[in-house]
C-alpha positions as CSV (number, residue, x, y, z in Angstrom):
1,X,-8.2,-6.2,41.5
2,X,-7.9,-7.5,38.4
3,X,-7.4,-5.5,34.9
4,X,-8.5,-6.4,31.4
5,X,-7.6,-4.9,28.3
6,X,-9.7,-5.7,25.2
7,X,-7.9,-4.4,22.1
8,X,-10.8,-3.1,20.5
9,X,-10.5,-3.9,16.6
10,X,-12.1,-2.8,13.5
11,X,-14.9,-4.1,11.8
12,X,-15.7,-2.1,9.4
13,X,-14.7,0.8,8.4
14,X,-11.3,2.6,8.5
15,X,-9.0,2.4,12.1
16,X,-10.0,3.5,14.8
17,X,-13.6,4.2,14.1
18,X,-16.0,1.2,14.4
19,X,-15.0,-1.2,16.6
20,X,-15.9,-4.3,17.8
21,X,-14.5,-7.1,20.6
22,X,-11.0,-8.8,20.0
23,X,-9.1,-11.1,22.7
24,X,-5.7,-9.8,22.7
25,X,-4.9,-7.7,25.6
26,X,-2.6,-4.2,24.0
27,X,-2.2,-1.3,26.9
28,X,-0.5,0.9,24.5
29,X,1.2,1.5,21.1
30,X,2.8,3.3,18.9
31,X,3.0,3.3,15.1
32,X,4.9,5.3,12.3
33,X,3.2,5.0,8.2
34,X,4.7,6.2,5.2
35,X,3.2,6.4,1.5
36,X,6.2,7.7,-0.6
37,X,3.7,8.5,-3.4
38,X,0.0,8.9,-4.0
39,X,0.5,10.6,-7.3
40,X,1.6,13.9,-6.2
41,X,1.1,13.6,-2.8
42,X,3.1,11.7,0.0
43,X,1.6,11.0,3.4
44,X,3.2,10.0,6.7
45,X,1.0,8.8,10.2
46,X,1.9,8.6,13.4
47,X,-0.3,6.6,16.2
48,X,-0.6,6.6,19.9
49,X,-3.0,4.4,21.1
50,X,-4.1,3.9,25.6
51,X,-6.4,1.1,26.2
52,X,-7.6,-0.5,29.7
53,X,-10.9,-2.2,30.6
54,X,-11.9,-3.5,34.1
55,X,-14.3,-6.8,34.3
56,X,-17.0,-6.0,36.7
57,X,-18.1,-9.1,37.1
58,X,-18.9,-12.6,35.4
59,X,-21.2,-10.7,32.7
60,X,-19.9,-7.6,32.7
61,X,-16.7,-5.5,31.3
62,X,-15.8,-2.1,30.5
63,X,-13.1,-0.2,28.6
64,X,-11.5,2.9,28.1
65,X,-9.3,4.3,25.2
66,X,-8.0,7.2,24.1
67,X,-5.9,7.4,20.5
68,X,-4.2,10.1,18.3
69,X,-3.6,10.1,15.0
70,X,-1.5,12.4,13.2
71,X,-1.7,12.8,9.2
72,X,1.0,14.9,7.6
73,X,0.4,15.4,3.9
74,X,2.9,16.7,1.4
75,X,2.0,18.3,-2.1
76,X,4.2,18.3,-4.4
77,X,2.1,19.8,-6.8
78,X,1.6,23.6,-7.6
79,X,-1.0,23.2,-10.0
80,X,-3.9,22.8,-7.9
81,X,-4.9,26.2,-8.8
82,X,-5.9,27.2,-4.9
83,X,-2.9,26.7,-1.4
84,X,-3.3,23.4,-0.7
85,X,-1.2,24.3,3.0
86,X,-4.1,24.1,4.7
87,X,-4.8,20.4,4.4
88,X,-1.5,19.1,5.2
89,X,-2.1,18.3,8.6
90,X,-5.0,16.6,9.7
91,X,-5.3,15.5,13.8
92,X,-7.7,12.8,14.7
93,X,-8.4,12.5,18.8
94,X,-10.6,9.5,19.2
95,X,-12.2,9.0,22.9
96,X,-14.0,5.8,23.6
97,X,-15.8,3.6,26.0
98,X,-16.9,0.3,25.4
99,X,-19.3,-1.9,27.0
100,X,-19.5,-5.6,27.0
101,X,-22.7,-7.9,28.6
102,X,-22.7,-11.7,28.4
103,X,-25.4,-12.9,27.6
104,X,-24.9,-16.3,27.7
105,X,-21.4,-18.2,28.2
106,X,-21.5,-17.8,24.4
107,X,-23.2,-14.9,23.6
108,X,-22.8,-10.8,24.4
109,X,-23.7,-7.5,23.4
110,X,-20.7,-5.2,23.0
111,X,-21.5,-1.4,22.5
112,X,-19.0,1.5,22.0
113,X,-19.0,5.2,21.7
114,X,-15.9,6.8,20.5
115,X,-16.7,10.9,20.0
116,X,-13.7,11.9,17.5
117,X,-12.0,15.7,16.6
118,X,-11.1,15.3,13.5
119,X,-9.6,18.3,12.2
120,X,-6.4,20.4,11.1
121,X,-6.9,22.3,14.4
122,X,-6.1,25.7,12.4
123,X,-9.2,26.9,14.5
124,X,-11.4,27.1,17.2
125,X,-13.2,24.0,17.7
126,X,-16.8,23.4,16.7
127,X,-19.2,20.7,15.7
128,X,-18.0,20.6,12.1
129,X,-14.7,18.8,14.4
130,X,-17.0,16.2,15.8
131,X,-17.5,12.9,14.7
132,X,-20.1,10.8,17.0
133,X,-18.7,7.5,15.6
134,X,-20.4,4.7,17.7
135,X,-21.0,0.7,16.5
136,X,-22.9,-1.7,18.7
137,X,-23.0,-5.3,17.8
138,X,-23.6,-9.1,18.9
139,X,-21.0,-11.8,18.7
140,X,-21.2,-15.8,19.1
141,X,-18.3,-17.4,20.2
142,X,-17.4,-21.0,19.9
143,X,-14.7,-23.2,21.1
144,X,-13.5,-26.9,21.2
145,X,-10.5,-27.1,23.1
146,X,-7.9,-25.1,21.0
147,X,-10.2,-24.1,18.2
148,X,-12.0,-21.1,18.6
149,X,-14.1,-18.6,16.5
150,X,-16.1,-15.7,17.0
151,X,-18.9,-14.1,14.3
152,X,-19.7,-10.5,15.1
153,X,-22.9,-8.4,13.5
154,X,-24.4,-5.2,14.0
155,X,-24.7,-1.6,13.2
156,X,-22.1,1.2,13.4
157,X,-21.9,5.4,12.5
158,X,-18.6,6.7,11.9
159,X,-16.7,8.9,8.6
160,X,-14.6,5.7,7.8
161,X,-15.9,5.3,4.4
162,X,-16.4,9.0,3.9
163,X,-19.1,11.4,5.0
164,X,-20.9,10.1,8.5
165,X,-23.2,7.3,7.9
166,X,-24.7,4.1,9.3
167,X,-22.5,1.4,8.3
168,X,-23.8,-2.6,8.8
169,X,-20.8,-4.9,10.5
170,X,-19.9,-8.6,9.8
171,X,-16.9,-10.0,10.7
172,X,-16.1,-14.0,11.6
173,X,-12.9,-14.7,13.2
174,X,-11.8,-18.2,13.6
175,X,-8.1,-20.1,15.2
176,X,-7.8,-23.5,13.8
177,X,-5.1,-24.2,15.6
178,X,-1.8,-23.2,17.2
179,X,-0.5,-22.2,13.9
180,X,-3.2,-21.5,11.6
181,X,-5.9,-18.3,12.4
182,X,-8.0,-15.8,10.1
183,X,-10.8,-13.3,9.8
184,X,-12.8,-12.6,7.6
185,X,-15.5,-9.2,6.7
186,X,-15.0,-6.1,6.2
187,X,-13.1,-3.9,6.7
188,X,-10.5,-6.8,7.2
189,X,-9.7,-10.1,5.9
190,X,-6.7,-11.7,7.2
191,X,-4.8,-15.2,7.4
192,X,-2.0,-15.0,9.9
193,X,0.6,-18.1,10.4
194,X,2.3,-18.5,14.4
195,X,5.6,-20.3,13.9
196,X,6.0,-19.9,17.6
197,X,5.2,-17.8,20.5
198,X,7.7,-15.0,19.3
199,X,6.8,-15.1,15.5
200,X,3.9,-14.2,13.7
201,X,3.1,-13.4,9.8
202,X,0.3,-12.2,8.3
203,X,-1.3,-11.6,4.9
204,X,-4.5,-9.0,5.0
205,X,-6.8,-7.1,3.0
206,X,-8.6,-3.9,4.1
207,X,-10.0,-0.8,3.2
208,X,-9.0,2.1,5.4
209,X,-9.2,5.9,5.4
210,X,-10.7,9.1,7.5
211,X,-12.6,12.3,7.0
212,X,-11.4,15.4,8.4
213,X,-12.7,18.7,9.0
214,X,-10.7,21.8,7.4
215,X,-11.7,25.2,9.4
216,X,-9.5,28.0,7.9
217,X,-10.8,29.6,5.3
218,X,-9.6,28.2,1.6
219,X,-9.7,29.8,-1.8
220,X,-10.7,28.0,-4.4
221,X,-11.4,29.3,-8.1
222,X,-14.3,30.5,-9.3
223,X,-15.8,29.1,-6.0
224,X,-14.2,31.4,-3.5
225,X,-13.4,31.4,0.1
226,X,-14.4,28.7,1.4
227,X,-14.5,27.0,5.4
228,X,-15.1,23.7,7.2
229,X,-13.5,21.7,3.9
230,X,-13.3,18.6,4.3
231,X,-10.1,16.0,3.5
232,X,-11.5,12.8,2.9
233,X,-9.0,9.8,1.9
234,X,-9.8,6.1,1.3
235,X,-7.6,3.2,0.1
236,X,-7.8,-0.6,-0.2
237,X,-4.5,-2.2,0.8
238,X,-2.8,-5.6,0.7
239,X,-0.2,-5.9,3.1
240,X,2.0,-8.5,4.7
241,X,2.4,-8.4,8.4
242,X,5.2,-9.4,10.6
243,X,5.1,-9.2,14.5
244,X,8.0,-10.1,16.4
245,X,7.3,-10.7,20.5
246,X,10.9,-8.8,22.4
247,X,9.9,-10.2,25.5
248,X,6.7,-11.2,27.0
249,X,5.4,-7.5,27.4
250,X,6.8,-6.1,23.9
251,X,5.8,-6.5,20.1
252,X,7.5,-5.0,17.7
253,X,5.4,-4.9,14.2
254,X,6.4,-4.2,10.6
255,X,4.2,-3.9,7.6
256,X,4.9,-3.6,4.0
257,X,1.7,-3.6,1.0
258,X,0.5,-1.9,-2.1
259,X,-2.6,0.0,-2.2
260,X,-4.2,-0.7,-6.1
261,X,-6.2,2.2,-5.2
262,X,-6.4,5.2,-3.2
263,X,-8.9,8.1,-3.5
264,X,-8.1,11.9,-2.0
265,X,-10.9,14.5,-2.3
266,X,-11.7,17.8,-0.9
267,X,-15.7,18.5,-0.1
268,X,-17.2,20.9,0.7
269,X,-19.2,21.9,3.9
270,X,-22.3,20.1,2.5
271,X,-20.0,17.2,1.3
272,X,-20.0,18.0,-2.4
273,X,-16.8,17.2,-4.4
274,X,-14.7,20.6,-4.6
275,X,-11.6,18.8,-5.9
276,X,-9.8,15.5,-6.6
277,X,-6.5,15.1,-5.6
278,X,-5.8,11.6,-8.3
279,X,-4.4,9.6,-6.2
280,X,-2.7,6.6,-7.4
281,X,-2.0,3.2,-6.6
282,X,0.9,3.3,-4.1
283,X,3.4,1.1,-1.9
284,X,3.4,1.8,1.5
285,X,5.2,0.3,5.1
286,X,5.1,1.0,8.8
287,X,6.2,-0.1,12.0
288,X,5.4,0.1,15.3
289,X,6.0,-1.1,19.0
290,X,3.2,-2.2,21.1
291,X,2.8,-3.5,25.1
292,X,0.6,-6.0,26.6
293,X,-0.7,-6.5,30.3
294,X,-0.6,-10.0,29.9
295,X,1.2,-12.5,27.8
């Protein structure tokens, strides 16, 4: 029986919530962020990330994922006027399944559904926590011997870009040769340089962020107590990338960048603008270690 994993990869939108088709072959990782300083705030992430897929047959795959994100954020500020405790940690538990049909030998439909809680788990559970992010797309692949490139296009819902919306995809991925590979779209644009098997480096662009539901009650003034607040933060960073392959089974990954902007805003349950954190631009690094199936 043979075993497939398809990293399934952003194509627009922040991490982890639109996703489309992408030929490495990741089981599981792990990843640690820091942003020393978004104004008055700092904000560390930690990732776990289980992926597997099965080919069925010639024209058909599946896959199956689960990842965890875990946002601690630290106020440093008192001034806020209202206890700011209550957002500091936000959990983000993303289930998916994807689907993949060939078409043609060049040609596929790829669909996925990845259900999301989203939420500072301070309460019970309830819909506020549930984001039905899902993205379903067509991609064109082409290759002449080495060379290979792949345009994917569709639709996608998900809370990457703030409040849940249809979002349109685009992204065109292309190796030139052993050395020389990049994407470009959106969320991502990326040139990445192999010096050899072990060594990778990378220079991207993307804009990333979540949206996360608040139960407990908050009070704010001259609003009052209010619940299901919502913590939504967006940035656009510029990072390099390096990836260094241990062994054939083991990357380790390190990323450093600035982010020239950064937004962090609490709505309210009808997704009106209670309050802006003013965020600023901000360096920011992590690392992570990461295992494939295959080489």
């Amino acid at each position: 029986m043979q075993y497939h994993f398809r990293h399934i990869v952003l194509v627009i939108g922040a991490a982890n919530v639109l996703w489309s088709q992408n030929p490495s072959k990741e089981i599981v990782g792990f990843e640690y962020g820091l942003i020393p300083n978004l104004g008055e705030t700092s904000v560390e992430k930690y990732t776990v990330n289980f992926n597997l897929g099965k080919r069925l047959n010639k024209s058909q795959t599946i896959g199956f994922g689960v990842s965890y994100n875990a946002y601690n954020f630290m106020f440093n500020s008192t001034s806020n006027g209202f206890d700011a405790s209550a957002y500091e940690n936000i959990h983000d538990i993303m289930l998916k399944v994807y689907y993949k049909y060939a078409i043609t030998t060049s040609w596929s439909a790829n669909l996925m559904f990845s259900p999301t809680i989203s939420s500072s788990l301070s309460e019970s559970l309830s819909g506020e926590d549930l984001i039905l992010s899902s993205i379903a797309t067509l991609s064109k692949s082409w290759r002449n011997g080495d060379k290979r490139s792949l345009l994917v296009f569709g639709i996608g819902y998900g809370a990457s870009l703030g409040k849940p919306q249809f979002i349109p995809v685009i992204s065109f991925r292309k190796k030139i040769n052993a050395r020389w590979s990049y994407i470009l779209g959106a969320p991502q644009t990326m040139i990445s340089y192999h010096s050899n098997e072990r060594h990778k480096i990378s220079a991207e662009a993307s804009i990333n962020g979540f949206f996360g539901n608040v139960s407990s009650g908050v009070d704010f003034p001259e609003i009052g107590s209010l619940q299901n607040t919502k913590l939504q933060y967006n940035s656009l960073d510029m990072a390099l990338q390096y990836k260094y392959r241990i062994q054939p089974n083991w990357t380790t990954i390190i990323k450093m960048g600035y982010s020239p902007w950064n937004q962090l805003k609490i709505l309210d349950n009808g997704n009106n603008e209670i309050y802006d954190f003013g965020a600023s631009s901000s360096l920011f690094i992590s690392m992570g270690l990461k295992y494939n199936l295959n080489k």
